[in-house]
N, C-alpha and C positions, 0 to 999 in steps of 0.2 A: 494566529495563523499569519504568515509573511504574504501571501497571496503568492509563492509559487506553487506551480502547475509539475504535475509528473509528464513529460513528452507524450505524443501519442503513439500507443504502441498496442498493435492488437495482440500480441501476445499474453499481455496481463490484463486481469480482471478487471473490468469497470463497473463504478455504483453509479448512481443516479447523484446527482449535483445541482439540481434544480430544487424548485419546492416542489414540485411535485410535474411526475411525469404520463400524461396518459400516451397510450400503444398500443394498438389494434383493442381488443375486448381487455387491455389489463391496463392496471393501474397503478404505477410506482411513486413511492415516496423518497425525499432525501435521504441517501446514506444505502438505498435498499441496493443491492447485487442485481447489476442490470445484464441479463442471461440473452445477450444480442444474438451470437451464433441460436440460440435455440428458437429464436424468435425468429429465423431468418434473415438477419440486417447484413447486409452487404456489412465490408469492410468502408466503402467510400462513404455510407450512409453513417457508417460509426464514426467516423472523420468530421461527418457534418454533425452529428449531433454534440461530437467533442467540442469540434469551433465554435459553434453555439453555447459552448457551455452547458450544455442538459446534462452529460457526463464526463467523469474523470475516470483515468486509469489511475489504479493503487497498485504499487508494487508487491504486496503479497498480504493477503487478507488476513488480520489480524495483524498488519506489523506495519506503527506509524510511520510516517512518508516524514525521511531526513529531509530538513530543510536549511541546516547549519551544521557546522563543521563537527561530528561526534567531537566529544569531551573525550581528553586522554583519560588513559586507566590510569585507576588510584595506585600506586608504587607498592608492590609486591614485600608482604612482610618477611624479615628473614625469617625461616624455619629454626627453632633452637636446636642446638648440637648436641647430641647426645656422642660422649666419649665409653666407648666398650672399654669393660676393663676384664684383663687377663683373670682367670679365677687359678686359685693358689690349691 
């Protein structure tokens, strides 16, 4: 991991980033989907838990967070020609 950060943005989903998070009667561990609107958390509260590092935002669950430049695509095979021919 480079150690960049995705910005903070309460739009996208945040996990848990600490080793382990407890919150009111529940109990999160690293990596678990931390479900802050349903819990209540102010938007400033998720700011502070961000800047603390207890969570991250991930840009969309199930899809690794770019941290270098994508790789170009691989160069496009040409397709073989097929030549129609007139029937007699």
């Amino acid at each position: 991991m480079s150690g960049t950060r995705v910005p903070f943005d309460p739009s996208l989903p945040f996990i848990v980033a600490a080793e382990d998070l407890p919150y009111g009667a529940s109990r999160f561990r690293r990596g678990d989907l931390f479900p802050w609107r349903d819990l209540g958390i102010s938007q400033l509260e998720l700011l502070q838990l961000w800047s603390g590092l207890k969570v991250d935002a991930v840009p969309e669950l199930g899809t690794p967070v770019q941290t270098s430049a994508p790789a170009p695509a691989p160069a496009k095979s040409q397709p073989k020609q097929h030549t129609l021919r007139a029937r007699r």
